[in-house]
N, C-alpha and C positions, 0 to 999 in steps of 0.2 A: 593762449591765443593771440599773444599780441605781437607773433612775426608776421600773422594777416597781414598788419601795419608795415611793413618793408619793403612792398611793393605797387605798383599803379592798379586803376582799375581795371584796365586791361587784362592783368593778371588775374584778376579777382575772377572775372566773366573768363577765364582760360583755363582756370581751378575747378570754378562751379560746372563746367560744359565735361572734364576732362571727369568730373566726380558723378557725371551722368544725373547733374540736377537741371532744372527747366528754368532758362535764364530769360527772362523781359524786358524787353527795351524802357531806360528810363529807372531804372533801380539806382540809388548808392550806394556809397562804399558800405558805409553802415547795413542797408537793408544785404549786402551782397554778402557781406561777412556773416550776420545774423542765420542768411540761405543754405553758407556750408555748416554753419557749427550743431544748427539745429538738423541736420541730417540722418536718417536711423542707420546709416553707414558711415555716419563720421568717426573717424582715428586717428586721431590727433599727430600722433608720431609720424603716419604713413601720407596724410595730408600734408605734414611742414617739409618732408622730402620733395613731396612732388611739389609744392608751391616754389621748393628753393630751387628744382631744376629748370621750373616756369620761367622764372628769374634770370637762372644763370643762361639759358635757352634765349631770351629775349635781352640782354647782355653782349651775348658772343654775338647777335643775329648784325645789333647794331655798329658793335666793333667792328665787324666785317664788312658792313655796309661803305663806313667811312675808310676803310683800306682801302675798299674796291674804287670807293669816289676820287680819291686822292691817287689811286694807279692809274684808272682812266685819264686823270685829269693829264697826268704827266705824259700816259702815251699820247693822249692828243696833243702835248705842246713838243711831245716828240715828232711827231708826225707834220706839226705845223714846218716846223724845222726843217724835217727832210722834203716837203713840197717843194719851201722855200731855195733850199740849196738845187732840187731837182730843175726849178726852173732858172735859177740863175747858171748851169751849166746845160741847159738846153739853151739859154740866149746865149754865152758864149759861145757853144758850140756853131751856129747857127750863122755868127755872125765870121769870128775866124777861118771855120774849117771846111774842107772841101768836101763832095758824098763820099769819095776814096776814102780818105782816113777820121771820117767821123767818127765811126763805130769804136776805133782803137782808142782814140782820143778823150772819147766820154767817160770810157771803163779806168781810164787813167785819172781822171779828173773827178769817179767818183771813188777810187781808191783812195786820193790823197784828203778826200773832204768827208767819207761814209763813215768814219771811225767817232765821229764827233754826235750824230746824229743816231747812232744805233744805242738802244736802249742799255742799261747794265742791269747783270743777273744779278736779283736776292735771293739766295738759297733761304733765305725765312720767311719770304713773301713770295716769291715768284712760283709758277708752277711748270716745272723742268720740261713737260710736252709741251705748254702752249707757248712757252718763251722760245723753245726751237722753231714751232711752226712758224710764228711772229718771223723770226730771222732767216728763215729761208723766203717764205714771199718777201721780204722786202730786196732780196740780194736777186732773187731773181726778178724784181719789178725792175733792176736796173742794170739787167742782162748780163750779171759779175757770174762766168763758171763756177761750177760746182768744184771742180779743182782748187780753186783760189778761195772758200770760205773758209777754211784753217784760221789766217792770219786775221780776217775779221771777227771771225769767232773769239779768239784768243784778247783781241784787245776789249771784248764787250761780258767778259767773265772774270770774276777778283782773282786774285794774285793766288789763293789757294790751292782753287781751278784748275788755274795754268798750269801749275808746277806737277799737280795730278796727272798733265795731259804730259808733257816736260819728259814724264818717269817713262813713260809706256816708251814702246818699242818705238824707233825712228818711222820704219814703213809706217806703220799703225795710224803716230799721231798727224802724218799728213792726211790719214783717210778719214775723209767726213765722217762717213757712216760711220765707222768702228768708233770715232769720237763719240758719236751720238750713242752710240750704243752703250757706250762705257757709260755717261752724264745719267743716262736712263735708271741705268743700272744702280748709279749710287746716289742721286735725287729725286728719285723716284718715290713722289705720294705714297702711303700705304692704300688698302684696298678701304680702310674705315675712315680715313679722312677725305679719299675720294666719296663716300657715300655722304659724310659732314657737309661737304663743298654743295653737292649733289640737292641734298634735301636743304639748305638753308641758304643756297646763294637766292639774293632778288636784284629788281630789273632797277638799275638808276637807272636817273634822266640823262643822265650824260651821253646814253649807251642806245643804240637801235634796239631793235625786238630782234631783227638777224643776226647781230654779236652777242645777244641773251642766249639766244636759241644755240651760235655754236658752242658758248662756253659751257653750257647745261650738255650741251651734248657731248664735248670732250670730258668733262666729268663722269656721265654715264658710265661713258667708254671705258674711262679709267676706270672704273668700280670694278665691271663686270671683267676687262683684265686680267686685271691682278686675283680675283677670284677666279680663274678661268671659266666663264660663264658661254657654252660654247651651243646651249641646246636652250626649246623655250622650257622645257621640263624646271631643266635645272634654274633657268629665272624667276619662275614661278614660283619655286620652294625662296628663291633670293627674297622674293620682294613678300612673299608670306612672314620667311623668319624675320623679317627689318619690322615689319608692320606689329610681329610679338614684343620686338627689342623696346620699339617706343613705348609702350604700354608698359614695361617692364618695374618698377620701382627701381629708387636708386640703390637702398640694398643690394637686392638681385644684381645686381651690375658690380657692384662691388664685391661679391664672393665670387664671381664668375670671370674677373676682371684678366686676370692672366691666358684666358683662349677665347673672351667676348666674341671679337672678330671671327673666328674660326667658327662657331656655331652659326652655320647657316641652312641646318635642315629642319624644317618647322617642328616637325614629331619630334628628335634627337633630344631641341630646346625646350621642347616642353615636360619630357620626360626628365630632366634636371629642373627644370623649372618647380615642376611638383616636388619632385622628389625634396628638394632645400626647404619647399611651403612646409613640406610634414615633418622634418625637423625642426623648424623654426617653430611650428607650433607646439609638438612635444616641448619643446625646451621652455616655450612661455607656461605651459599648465605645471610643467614641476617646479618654477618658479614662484608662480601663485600658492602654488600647496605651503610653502614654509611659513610658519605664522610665527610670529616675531613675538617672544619675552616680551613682557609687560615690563615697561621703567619701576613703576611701585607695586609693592608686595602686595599680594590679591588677601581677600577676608581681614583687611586692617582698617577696625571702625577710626573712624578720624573725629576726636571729640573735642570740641573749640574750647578755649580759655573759659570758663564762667567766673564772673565777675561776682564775688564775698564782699558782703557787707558786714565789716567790721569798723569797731570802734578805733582801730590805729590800722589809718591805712597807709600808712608808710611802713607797715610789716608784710604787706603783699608781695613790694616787690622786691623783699630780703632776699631771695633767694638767687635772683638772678645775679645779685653782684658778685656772687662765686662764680658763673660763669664767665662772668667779664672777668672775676679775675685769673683765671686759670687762663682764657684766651692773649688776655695778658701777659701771664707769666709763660706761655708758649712760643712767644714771639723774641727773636733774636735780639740782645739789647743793643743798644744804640748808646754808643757816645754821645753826651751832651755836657755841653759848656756851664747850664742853666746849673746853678747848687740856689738852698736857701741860706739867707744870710745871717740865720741867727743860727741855727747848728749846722748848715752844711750837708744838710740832706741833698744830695745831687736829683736835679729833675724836678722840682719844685721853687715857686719863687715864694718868700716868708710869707706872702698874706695866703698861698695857697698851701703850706708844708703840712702834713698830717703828723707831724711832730710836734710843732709850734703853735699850730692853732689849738685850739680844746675844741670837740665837738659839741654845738648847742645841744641843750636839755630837750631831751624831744618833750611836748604837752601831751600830757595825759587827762583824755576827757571823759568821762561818764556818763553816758546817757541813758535814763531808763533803768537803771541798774538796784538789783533787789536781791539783799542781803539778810539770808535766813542762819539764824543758830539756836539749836537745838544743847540742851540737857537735860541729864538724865540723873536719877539717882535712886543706888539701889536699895535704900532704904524703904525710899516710900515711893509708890508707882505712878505720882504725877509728876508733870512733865510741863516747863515754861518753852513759850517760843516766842523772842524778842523780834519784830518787825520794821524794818528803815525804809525809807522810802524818801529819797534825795536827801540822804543827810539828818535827817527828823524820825524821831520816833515815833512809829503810825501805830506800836500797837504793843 
């Protein structure tokens, strides 16, 4: 339980709402974690899924925010720009030129100056309809033909672009439209990132609520598109199957991953849907059924050391120094330097050589100890029994 801990409270309250528990203003982290785990539908596995997509979900949500702050920012200092130039070639205008050749004059003055002010395409940021739309009102705010956006267009798209437009046929690449159509064709959003855009764009401060509203809506648009979404019937199963999708575990999304997007009839997706739940679950009961070999041998009583009270008890632990020495003598030898110095036993230094030393006398003690002897004789049928008792004769 402790990926709880990887994420804000926010998350916590977006767990618990999502896990259909009853959340109270004023809880903590702690009381909010304690709220899922003690749950009689909590799953740990199926929980840490959907907390990590909570995450990555509230992650991309913010990433995109600060893209979108940082693009607005820029088209407004674009925009500042082209004010700027728009009004300093209406005061030149104004002041030079006569009403006769005003008109020629401007379209001249904003050719040589438009190229500097018109935004440049990120094929990894930008989105390929709304950067055309952008470029057409502005060409047309300053009354530049439709013939003539070619050469504007070509300087405000990277060299790749160009070279793409370059290939095509000569007629072709002076014609707007068939440009536009080609760009369309080959940067053109899929239908699930238009739905991504769709569900997680929000409103910065930077931005009106009427450029909110168009860019929500050119995203729509795109969705439904690219799905060709052409009746309400067929919207209606769209916005049914999206509302399964969310709901979906990240499992499920991941065995279904190569035609996701394509499932967009709610029955279809659910009849796969179950159909994976009832495999998945066969699979976990035959799982559970194997019972795992025991590590130690079953019916083997385990009888601990009992501790003999004898009179030498330095004969207890005889036994074991066979084992040490056979583990001993198992072991690969080793060179060493160390010999002792009175016979040259290698591996030993003389005060400790088992050649050299003599072993102390072990002490032999007696305690209690009663010593009976008997004889006999067949002559005649009595019988002495001499009695000691520590060394004296008691009887």
């Amino acid at each position: 339980m402790a990926y709880l801990g990887t994420g804000r409270k926010h998350d916590l309250i977006n767990l618990a709402t999502e896990l259909g528990l009853q959340v109270t203003e004023g809880l903590k982290v702690v009381e909010l974690k304690q709220l899922i785990t003690s749950a009689e539908s909590y799953d740990e596995e199926f929980t840490k899924n959907l907390f990590k997509s909570i995450i990555d979900e509230r992650m991309a949500v913010a990433a995109e925010k600060e893209a979108e702050r940082l693009a607005v920012a820029a088209e407004k200092e674009a925009e500042r720009q082209f004010e700027l130039e728009k009004s300093r070639i209406e005061a030149g205008v104004s002041r030079n030129m006569t009403h006769a050749n005003s008109s020629q004059e401007v379209t001249d003055q904003a050719k040589f100056d438009l190229s500097r002010i018109l935004p440049k395409f990120n094929p990894k940021e930008d989105e390929i309809g709304l950067y055309l739309t952008m470029f057409e009102r502005q060409l047309k705010f300053v009354n530049i033909p439709e013939t003539n956006w070619i050469p504007y267009l070509i300087g405000s798209l990277p060299s790749e672009i160009n070279q793409m437009i370059v290939k095509e046929n000569e007629e072709d690449s002076k014609d707007y439209a068939k440009v536009k159509e080609m760009l369309l064709k080959r940067y053109r959003l899929t239908a699930d990132r238009f739905r991504q855009l769709f569900v997680q764009h929000r409103k910065s401060a930077e931005i009106t609520w009427k450029d909110y509203t168009f860019e929500l809506k050119s995203y729509f648009e795109g969705w439904t598109t690219e799905l060709n979404i052409s009746t309400f019937e067929e919207l209606k199963e769209l916005i049914i199957a999206d509302q399964i999708k969310r709901r979906t575990p990240p499992e499920f999304k991941e065995h279904f991953v190569d035609y996701w997007s394509e499932l967009n009839k709610p029955f279809e997706l659910a009849e796969k849907l179950d159909a994976y739940e009832t495999v998945k679950l066969g699979m976990k009961k035959h799982v559970s059924a194997i019972v795992k070999k025991p590590f130690f041998k079953e019916n083997v009583a385990f009888h601990p050391e009992r501790k003999c009270k004898t009179s030498h008890p330095r004969e207890v632990n005889q036994p074991r120094s066979n084992d040490f020495d056979k583990s001993v003598s198992s072991r690969p030898e080793r060179k060493s330097s160390i010999r002792c110095y009175g016979c040259g036993y290698p591996g030993f230094i003389q005060s400790k050589c088992p050649k050299c030393t003599k072993p102390k006398e072990e002490l032999k003690t007696v305690v209690q100890s009663i010593k009976l002897y008997a004889a006999e004789s067949p002559d005649s049928p009595s019988s002495s029994i001499c009695l000691t008792v520590c060394g004296r004769d008691a009887a």
